[in-house]
N, C-alpha and C positions, 0 to 999 in steps of 0.2 A: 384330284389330288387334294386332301387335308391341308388347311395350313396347319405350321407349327405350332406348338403350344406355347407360350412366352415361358420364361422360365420367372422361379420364383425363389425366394427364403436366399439362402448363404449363395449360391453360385449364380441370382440372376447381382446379387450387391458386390460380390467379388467379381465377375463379368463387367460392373458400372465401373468400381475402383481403378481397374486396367483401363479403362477405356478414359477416365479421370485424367491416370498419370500417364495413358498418351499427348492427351490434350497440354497438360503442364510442361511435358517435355518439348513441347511445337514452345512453349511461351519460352523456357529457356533459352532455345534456338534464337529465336526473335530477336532476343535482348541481348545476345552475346554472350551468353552463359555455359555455353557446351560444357568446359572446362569443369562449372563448379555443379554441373548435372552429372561430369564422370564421375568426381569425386562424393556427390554423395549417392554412387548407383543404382542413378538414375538412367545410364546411356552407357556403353561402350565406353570403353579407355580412347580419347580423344586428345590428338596433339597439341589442343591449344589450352591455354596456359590458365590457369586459374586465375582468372581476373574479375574478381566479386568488386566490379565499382557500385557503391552507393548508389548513386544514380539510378544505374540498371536496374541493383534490384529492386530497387523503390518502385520502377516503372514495371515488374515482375512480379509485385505482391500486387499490383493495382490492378493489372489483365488478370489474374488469377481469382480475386472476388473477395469479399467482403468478410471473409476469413479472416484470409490474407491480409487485407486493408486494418483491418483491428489489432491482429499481428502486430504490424507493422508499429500501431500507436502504442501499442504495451512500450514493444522497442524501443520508443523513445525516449521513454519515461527513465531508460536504464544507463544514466551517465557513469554509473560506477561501474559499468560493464562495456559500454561501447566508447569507442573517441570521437570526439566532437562533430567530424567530420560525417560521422554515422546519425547522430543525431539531430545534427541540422538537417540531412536528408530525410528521415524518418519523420521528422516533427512534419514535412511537407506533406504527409499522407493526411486525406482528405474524407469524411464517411459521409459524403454528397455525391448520389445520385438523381437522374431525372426520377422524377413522379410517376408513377402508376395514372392510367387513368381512372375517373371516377368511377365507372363500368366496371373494373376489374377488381374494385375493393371493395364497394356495396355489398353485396352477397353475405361478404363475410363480415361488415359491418353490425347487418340488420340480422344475421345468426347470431353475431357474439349479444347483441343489444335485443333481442327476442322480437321482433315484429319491424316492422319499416320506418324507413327513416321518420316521413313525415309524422308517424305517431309520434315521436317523442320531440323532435327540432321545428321549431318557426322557421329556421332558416337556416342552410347546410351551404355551404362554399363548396362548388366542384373541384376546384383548382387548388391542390395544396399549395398549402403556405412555408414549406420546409419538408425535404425529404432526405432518408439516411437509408443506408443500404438496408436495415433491421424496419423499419416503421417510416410512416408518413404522416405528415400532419393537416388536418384542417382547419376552419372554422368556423363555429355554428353558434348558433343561440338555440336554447332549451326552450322548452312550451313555458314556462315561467319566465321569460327573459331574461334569464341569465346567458350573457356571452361565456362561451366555451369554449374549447380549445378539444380537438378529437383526433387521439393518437389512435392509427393502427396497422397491425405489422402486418408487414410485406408477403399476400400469399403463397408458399410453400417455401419459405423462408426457412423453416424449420429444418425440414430435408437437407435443403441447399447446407445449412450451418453442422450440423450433424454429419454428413460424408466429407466433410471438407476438414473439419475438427479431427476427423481419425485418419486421414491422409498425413495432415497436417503429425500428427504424433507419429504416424509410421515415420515420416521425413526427419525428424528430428532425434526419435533414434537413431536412426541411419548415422544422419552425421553428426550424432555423437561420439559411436565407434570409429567415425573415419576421419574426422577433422576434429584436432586439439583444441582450437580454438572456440569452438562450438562447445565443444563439451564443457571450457570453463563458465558457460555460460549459463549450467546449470538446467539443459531445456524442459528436463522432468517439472521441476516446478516452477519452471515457468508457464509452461504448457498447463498444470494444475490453475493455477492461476488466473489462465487466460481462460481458460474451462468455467471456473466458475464466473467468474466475472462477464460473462457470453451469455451464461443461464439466465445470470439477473437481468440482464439485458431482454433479454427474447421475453420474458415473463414482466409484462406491463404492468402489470398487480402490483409485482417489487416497487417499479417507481414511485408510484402511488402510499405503497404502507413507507415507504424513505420518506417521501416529501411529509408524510401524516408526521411520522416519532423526530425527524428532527426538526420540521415546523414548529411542531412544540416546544421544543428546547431552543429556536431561534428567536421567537417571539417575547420572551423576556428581554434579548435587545432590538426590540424596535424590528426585525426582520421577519420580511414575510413570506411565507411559500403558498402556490396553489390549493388548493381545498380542492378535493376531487368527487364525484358522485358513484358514490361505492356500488349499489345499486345498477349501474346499468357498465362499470368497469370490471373488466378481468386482465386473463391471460394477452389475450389476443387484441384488445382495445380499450384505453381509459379514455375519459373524461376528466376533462380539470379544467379550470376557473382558469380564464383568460385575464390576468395582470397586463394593466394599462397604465401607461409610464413611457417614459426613455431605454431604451436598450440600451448599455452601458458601452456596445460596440458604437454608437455615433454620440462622439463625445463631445464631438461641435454644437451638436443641437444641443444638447444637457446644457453645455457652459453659456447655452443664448437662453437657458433659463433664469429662475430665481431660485434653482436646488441650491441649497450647500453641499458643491462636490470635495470640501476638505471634510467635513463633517462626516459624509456616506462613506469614504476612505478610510474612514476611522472607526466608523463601525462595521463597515464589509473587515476590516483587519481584523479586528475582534471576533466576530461570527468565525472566521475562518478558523483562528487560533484555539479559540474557546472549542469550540467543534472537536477540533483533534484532541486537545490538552487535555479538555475537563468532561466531553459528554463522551469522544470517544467513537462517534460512530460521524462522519462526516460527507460532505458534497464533496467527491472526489476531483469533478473537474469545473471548478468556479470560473470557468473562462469569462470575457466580458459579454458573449452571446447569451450566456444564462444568466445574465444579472440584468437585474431592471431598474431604475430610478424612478420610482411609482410616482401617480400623480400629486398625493401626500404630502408628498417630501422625503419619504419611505426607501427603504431598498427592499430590495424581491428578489428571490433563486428560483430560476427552473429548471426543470430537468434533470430531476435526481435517478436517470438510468447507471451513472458510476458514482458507486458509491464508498468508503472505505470505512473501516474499522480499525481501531487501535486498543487491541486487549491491556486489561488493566497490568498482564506481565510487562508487556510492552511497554506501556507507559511509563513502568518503574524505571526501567532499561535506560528511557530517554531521560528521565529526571538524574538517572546515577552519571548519567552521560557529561550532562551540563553539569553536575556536581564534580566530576572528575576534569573538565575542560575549565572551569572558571579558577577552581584549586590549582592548576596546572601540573596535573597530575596524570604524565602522562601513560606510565604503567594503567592507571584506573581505565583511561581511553583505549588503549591496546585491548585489556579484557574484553570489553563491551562488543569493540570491532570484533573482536577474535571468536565471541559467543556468538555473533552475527553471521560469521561467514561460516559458521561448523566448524571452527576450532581446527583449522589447518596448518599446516607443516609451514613455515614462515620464516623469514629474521627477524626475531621480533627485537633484538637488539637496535635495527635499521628502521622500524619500524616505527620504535620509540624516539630516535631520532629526527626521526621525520615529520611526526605528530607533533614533536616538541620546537621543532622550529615553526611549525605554519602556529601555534597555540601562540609563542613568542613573538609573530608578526601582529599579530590582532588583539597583544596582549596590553598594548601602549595608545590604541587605537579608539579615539573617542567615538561614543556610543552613535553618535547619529554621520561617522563617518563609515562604518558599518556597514558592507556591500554582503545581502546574504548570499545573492548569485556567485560574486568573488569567491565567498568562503566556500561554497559547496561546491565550484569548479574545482576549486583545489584538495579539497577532501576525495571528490572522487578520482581525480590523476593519482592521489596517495592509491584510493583501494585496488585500480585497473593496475599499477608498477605490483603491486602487493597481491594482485590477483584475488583479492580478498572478495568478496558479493552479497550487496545486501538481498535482506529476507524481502518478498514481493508487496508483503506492507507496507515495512517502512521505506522502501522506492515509490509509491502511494504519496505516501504524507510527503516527503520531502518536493517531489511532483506537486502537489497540492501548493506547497508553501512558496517554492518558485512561481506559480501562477499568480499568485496573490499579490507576494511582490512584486513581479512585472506589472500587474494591473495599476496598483495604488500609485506606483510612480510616474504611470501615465495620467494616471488625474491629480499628480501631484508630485512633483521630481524630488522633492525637498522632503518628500515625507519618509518616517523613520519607523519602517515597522519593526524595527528590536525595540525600539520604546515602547512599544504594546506589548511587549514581553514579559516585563517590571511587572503590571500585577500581576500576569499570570505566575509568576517565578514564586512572587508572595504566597498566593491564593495555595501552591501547590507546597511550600515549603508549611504553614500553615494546617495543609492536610496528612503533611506526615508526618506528623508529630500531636494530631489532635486523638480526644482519648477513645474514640472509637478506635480510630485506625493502630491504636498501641495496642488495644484490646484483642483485635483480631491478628496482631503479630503474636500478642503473648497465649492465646489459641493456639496458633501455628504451631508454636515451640512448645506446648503442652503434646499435642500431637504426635509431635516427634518424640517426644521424652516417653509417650505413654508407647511406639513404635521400639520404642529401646528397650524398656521393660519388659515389653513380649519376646523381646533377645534375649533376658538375662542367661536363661540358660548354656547358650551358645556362647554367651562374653562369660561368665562364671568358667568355664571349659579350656577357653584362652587365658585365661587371668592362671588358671590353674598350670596351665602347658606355661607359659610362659617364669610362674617361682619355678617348676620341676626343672626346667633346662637353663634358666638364668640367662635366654637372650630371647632376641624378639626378632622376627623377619620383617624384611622395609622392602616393596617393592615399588618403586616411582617409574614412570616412563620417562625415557632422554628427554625427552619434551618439555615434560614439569621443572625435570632436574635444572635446566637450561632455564625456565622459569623464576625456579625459586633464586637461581642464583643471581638472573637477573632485582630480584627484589631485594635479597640481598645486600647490595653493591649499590643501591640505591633508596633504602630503607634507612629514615633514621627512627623506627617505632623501639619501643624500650618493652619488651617481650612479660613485662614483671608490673605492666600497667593492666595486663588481662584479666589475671586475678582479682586485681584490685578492684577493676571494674565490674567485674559478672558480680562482685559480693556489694559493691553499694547500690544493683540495679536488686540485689536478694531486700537488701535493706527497705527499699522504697517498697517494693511488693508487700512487705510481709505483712502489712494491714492489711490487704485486700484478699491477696491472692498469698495463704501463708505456705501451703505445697510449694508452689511453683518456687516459693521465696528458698526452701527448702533444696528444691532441688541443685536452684543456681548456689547455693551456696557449698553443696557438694562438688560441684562444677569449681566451681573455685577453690574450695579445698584440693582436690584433687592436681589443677592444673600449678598450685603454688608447691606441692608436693613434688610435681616430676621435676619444675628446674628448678627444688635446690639440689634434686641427686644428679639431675645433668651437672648443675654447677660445682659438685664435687667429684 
């Protein structure tokens, strides 16, 4: 008798898939979860009661794999979406597993690095020194004696994260359609999210070209990252320069140094903020195990496998933000929020309400009495009652910014990172208004004007339809209408300053830029035109 042929392509990977989400549902079982395995059919309709305790699942995402364990840590980052209670459970997820033996990752060592170890290392550590469900570490010195640090990732890793990644997304449709609560939770993009942020991960290279571009940009204060040997790193294992120093996690030995640890606080503050603010592309997670107190006197980041980005729209978002919170203006904050969650159906009457008392508690509050954790606790109980959800970036950065302030205050209680704010506030009020940055506004707005002009046709057609019939059609959605009205009622702008303004920004132009100066003053013509016939 023949044996069988194994099967291959789409039915032996949907064959693994089943056999997957038998194994997941035995973990359900385990943990108590029958309940929230009917609901999202997973199992049979089951008498027992949906009882999703934190706990459980924690201890459910951690049997399930390192998927699931990353999962997990996204989750936590998401205060504006989960209650505390979720939070503090989720932050306890852990990306420490045992080590690989040496045996088991040479192979693919001395393929990724082209020939054997000993060609290239004086000396290779068997024993890693740090292991994560994605990669392990060791450490080696180069045939030049250079100490090194040798990351590489976990054999068949890749599979394992890829079947696990599209479970994962089949699960999470599931209960999107079948659980409310799930679905405010938006798991399309989050899942997008957790996707890409997984790739970079698994791709070694990424950490590598992150520690290179924003090395660069840290070293102008004083901060250092890894240098890494391009050369013999890729996908699958880098190479980087072993920083010697204090680990910022044993902070007893630091302080039995001679470092300036209010000094380092104050420049890890800076790096941090600068990062996000001004370069924009940032060390996602500055915990105190990736920092180092170098022997110098120096601070050091390692491990730029999360990393985040803050696009320059973005940016604006947050500057209009604090523009609209410092003015206390709080219609300006509702927008921001409300462009942030997808612009949903809300009270934004209660809303503004709401914003405007926690702006008025913080509003009398001297600066270095200033609790950012306080204030961001409270902003997001505002967004989770409001149901509102931030974009997966700026959960990132704010993520980011709580870490930093936990850290700084543990090596210094009294320290005031909104005082580190001051120049950044400058530095950025400064850049909007300098003459580059008005240049490429008044581009913009050329842009647009020249995008109007390719209309005339179609607005010449309505201008016409509109003398012929002598009225004009208004179509607003109840949404805006309830909007405006709210502005309204809370507006004291004087509607007859518009004018006046668009023609002294014509004025200033018309040396330079005499068109444009032209057109704003059509603009202005034009808009003094319609309220004096409104006004009669």
């Amino acid at each position: 008798m023949t044996d069988p042929v194994p099967m291959a392509g789409p039915e032996a990977e949907a064959l693994k898939e089943r056999d997957r989400f038998a194994q997941i549902l035995v973990l359900f079982g385990r943990h108590g979860l029958k309940g929230l395995a009917a609901r999202l059919g997973l199992a049979l309709n089951t008498e027992e009661p949906l009882d999703a305790r934190p706990e459980a699942v924690v201890a459910l995402l951690r049997d399930i794999g390192p998927v699931a364990v990353k999962f997990g840590q996204i989750l936590a980052m998401r205060s504006d979406l989960l209650e505390p209670e979720w939070i503090g459970a989720l932050s306890k997820l852990q990306d420490r597993v045992p080590p690989l033996p040496f045996a088991s990752v040479r192979p693919l060592i001395e393929e990724a690095i082209g020939g054997p170890v000993e060609s290239f290392f004086s000396r290779f550590d068997d024993v890693a020194i740090a292991a994560g469900s994605i990669a392990q570490v060791h450490a080696a010195t180069l045939l030049d004696g250079r100490e090194v640090i040798v990351k590489v990732r976990r054999p068949g890793i890749e599979r394992i994260v890829d079947a696990d990644l599209r479970l994962l997304r089949r699960l999470a449709r599931v209960a999107e359609r079948r659980i409310p609560e799930i679905a405010r939770l938006k798991p399309d993009e989050l899942l997008r999210h957790f996707a890409e942020s997984l790739d970079r991960e698994m791709d070694l290279s990424a950490e590598a070209r992150a520690s290179d571009a924003i090395g660069d940009y840290l070293k102008r204060f004083g901060v250092r990252t890894a240098r890494f040997d391009w050369e013999l790193s890729g996908r699958r294992v880098n190479i980087q320069e072993r920083l010697r120093g204090f680990p910022a996690s044993d902070l007893e030995a630091a302080r039995r140094s001679t470092i300036d640890l209010t000094a380092l606080a104050s420049t890890y503050a800076q790096a941090i903020l600068r990062m996000i603010v001004i370069n924009g592309h940032f060390h996602a997670d500055p915990h105190p195990g990736n920092v180092f107190f170098l022997e110098d006197g120096t601070l050091g980041l390692i491990d730029f496998g999360a990393v985040g980005t803050l696009l320059p729209k973005r940016r604006e978002e947050l500057v209009r933000l604090g523009l609209a919170i410092a003015s206390e203006d709080t219609g300006g904050v509702v927008d921001i929020l409300m462009l942030w969650a997808g612009d949903p159906d809300v009270d934004r009457v209660r809303l503004e309400e709401a914003l405007a008392e926690l702006i008025d508690r913080f509003s009398n509050v001297l600066l270095e009495q200033i609790d950012l954790t306080d204030i961001f606790q409270r902003v997001f109980a505002i967004l989770r009652d409001f149901h509102l959800a931030l974009p997966p970036d700026l959960a990132l950065v704010l993520r980011t910014l709580l870490t930093a302030e936990g850290f700084v205050r543990r090596i210094d209680p009294s320290f005031d990172i909104t005082r580190e704010l001051a120049p950044l506030a400058k530095e950025l009020m400064r850049e909007r208004i300098s003459p580059a940055r008005l240049r490429g506004e008044a581009g913009k707005l050329f842009a647009a004007l020249g995008r109007a002009a390719l209309s005339t046709p179609s607005l010449v057609g309505q201008i016409e339809k509109v003398a012929r019939t002598g009225s004009i059609t208004v179509s607003i959605a109840p949404k805006d209408l309830e909007r405006l009205r709210a502005n309204e009622r809370g507006s004291r702008s004087n509607p007859q300053l518009y004018p006046a303004a668009i023609g002294i920004s014509a004025a200033i132009l018309f040396s330079s830029e005499p068109i444009m100066a032209g057109l704003l003053a059509f603009v202005s013509v034009a808009l003094a035109v319609m309220q004096r016939v409104r006004r009669q």
